[in-house]
C-alpha positions in Angstrom: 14.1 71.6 174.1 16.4 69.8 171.9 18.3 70.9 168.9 19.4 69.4 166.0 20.1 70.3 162.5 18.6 70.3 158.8 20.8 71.5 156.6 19.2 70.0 153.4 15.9 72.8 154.2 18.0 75.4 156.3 18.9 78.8 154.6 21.1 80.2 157.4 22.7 78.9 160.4 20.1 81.2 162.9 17.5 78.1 161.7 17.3 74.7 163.8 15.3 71.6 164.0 13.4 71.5 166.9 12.0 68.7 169.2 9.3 69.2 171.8 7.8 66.1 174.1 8.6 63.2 176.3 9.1 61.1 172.7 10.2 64.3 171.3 7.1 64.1 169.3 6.7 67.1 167.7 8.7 69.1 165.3 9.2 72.5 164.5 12.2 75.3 163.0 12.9 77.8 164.9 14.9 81.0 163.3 16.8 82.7 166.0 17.5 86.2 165.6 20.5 87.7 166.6 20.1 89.7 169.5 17.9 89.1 172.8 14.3 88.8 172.7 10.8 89.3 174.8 8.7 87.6 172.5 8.3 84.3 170.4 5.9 83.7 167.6 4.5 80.3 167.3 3.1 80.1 163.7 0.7 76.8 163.3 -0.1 74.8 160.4 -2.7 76.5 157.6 -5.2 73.2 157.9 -2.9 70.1 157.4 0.2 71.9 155.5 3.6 71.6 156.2 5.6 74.1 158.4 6.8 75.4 155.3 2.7 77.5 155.1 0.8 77.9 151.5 3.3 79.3 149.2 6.2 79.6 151.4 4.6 82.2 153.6 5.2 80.8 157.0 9.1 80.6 156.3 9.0 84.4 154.6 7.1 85.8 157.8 9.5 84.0 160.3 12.6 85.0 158.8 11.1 88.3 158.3 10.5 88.7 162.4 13.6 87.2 162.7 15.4 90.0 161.0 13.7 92.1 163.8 15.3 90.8 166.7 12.0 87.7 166.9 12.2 84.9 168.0 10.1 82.5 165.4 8.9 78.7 165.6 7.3 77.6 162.7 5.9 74.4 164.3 3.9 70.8 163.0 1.4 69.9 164.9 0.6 66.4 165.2 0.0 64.4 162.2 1.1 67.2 159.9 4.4 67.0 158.3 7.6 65.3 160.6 5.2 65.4 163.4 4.0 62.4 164.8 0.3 62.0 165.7 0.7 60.8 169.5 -2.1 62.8 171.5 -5.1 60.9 173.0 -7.1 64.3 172.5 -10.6 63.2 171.6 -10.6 65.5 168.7 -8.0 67.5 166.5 -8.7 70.8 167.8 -7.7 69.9 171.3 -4.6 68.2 169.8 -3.4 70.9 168.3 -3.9 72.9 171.3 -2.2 69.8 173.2 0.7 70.1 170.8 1.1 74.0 170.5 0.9 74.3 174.8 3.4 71.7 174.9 5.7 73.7 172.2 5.2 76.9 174.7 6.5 74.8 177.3 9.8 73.9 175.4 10.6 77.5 174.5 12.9 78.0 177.4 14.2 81.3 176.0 11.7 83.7 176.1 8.5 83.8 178.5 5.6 84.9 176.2 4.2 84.3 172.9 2.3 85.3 170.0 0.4 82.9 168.1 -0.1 83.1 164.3 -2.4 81.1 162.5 -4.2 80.7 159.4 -7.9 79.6 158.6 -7.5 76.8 160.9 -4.5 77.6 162.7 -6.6 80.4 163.6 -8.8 78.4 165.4 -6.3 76.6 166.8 -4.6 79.9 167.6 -7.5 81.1 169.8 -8.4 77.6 171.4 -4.7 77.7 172.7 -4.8 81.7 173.9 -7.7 81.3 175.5 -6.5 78.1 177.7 -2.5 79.5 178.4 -1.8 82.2 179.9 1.7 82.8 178.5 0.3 84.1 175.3 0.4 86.8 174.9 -1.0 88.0 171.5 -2.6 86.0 168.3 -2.7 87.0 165.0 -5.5 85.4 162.8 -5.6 85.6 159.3 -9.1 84.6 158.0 -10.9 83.7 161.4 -14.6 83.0 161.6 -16.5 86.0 160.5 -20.3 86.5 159.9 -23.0 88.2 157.2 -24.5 91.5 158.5 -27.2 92.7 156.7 -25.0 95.7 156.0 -22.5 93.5 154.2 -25.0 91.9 152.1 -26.1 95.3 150.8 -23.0 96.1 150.3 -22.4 92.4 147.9 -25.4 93.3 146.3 -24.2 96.6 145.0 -20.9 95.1 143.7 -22.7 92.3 141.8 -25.2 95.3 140.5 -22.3 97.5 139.1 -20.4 94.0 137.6 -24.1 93.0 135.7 -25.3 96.2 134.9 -28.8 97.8 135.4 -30.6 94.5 133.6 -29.8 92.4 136.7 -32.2 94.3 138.8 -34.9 92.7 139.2 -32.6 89.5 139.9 -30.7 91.6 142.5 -33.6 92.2 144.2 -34.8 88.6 144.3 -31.5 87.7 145.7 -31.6 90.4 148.4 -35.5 89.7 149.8 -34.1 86.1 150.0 -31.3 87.2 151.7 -32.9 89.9 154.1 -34.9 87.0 155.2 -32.2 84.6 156.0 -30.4 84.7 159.8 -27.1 86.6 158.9 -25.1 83.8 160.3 -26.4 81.4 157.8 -26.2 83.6 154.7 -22.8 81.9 153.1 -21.6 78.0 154.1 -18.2 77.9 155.7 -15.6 75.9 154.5 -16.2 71.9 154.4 -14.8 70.9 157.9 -14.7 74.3 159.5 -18.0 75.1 161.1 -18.1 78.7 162.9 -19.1 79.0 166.3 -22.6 81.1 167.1 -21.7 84.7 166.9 -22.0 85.2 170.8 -19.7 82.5 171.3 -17.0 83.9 169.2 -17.9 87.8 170.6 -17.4 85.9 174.1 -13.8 84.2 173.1 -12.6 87.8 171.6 -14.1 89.5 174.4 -12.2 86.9 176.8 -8.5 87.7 175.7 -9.0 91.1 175.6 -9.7 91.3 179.0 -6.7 89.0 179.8 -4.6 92.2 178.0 -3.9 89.9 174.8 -3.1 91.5 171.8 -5.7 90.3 168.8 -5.0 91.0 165.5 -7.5 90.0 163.1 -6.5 89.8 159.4 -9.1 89.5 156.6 -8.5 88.7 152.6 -11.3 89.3 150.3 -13.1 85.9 149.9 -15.7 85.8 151.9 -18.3 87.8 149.8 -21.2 89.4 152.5 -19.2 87.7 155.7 -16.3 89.8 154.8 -16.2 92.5 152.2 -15.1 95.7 154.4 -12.6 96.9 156.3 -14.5 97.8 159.2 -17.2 94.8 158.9 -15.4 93.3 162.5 -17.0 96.6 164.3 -20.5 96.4 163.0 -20.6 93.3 164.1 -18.4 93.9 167.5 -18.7 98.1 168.1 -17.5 97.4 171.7 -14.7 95.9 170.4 -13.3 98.8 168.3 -9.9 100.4 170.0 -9.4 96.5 171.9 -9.1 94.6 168.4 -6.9 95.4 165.8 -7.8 94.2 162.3 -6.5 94.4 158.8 -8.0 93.9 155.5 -6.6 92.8 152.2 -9.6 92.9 149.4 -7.7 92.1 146.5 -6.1 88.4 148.2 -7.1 85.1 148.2 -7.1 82.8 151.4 -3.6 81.7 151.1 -2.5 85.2 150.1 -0.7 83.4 147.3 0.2 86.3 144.9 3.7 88.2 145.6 2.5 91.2 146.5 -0.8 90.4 148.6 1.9 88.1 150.6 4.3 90.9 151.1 1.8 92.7 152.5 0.4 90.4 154.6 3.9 90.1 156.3 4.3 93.8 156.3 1.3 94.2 158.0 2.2 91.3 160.8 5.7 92.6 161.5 4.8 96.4 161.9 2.2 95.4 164.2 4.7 93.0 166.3 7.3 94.8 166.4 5.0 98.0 167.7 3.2 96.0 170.6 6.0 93.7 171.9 9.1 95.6 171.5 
């Protein structure tokens, strides 16, 4: 791994440029903290942003796990900010697991990682975890999740008590369509980012927590009947209760982009960090 530095971006002198590859292709920060560390977190592009994350959060959470003795890589995948695009990978989910594997590779100080990604880098996250063993935990922040029928109630309700009593016999329309529709269909996922069948993403979970990774499954309030409590993970995966860890933030959007929902956000990641790698 090779060093250089970016003083016009840097905030401190524990942050460095970063080059992995033969062509030193990729290019990440890293913010070292000042005393030794067990554990790196990788944190991956949200989609095709910059490093930087929506709204600053990616450099707020790595300095923040800095601060606690972390060692952080915000990285750019191919393609995506100074990053050049130089993988052969057939498609881009298997070049960002290229690029983030080769990243592992070139962090010679510390042995194991956590992964942290967002919407997509959550799916790149768990592509990468479930293909190298030296990851050891992910953390993803608005993965796939799916419609139960208990969920859809639940939506219902909430759009009964916002309309009032005169949306009834509307709300009821709405949920005999609903009823009738497969729960994995009930709401379209994001252009670009179609969700894997429900036993192939209970099979990918169920896969790293056998391996002993940690999984730590964040949640904002967006996602209407595929997400809209805290505990909708479980109904969906019981088994997985006491394996998975999750945390939901109702009142945030996907990009957590107001102050508080992002403080939290990072609150939540570093607590859980620092209390299953340290």
């Amino acid at each position: 791994m090779m060093a250089t530095h970016e003083s016009a971006e840097l905030a401190c002198s524990r942050e460095e440029v970063v080059h992995f590859g033969t062509d030193q292709q990729v290019m990440g920060i890293i913010c070292r903290p000042s005393r030794t560390t067990s554990t790196s977190i990788v944190i991956l592009n949200a989609g095709v942003l910059h490093r930087v994350g929506p709204h600053r959060l990616h450099v707020n959470l790595a300095r923040r796990l800095a601060d606690h003795g972390v060692f952080a890589l915000r990285l750019d995948l191919g393609g995506i900010g100074d990053s050049v695009a130089s993988s052969d990978a057939p498609t881009f989910r298997e070049s960002a697991v290229n690029d983030t594997v080769l990243a592992l590779a070139g962090i010679t100080e510390v042995r194991r990682h956590v992964i942290f990604g967002l919407c997509a880098g959550a799916d790149n996250a768990l592509a990468t975890a479930l293909v190298d063993q030296r990851v050891a935990g992910v953390v993803l922040v608005d993965p796939h999740c799916y419609a139960t029928l208990r969920a859809q109630l639940r939506e219902l309700g909430a759009q009964l008590r916002r309309r009032g009593p005169r949306a009834l016999l509307g709300m009821a329309a709405v949920a005999a369509r609903r009823v009738r529709a497969r729960f994995t269909h009930a709401h379209a996922p994001p252009p670009g980012r179609e969700p894997p069948p429900v036993e192939t993403f209970r099979a990918q979970l169920h896969a790293l927590v056998d391996r002993g990774v940690r999984v730590l499954a964040i949640f904002s309030g967006i996602h209407g009947a595929k997400y809209n409590h805290a505990d909708q993970l479980f109904e969906l995966f019981p088994e997985l209760r006491g394996k998975v860890e999750r945390a939901y933030f109702p009142a945030a959007n996907h990009t957590f982009t107001e102050l508080d929902a992002q403080a939290q956000l990072i609150a939540a990641v570093t607590a859980w960090f620092t209390a299953r790698f340290e």
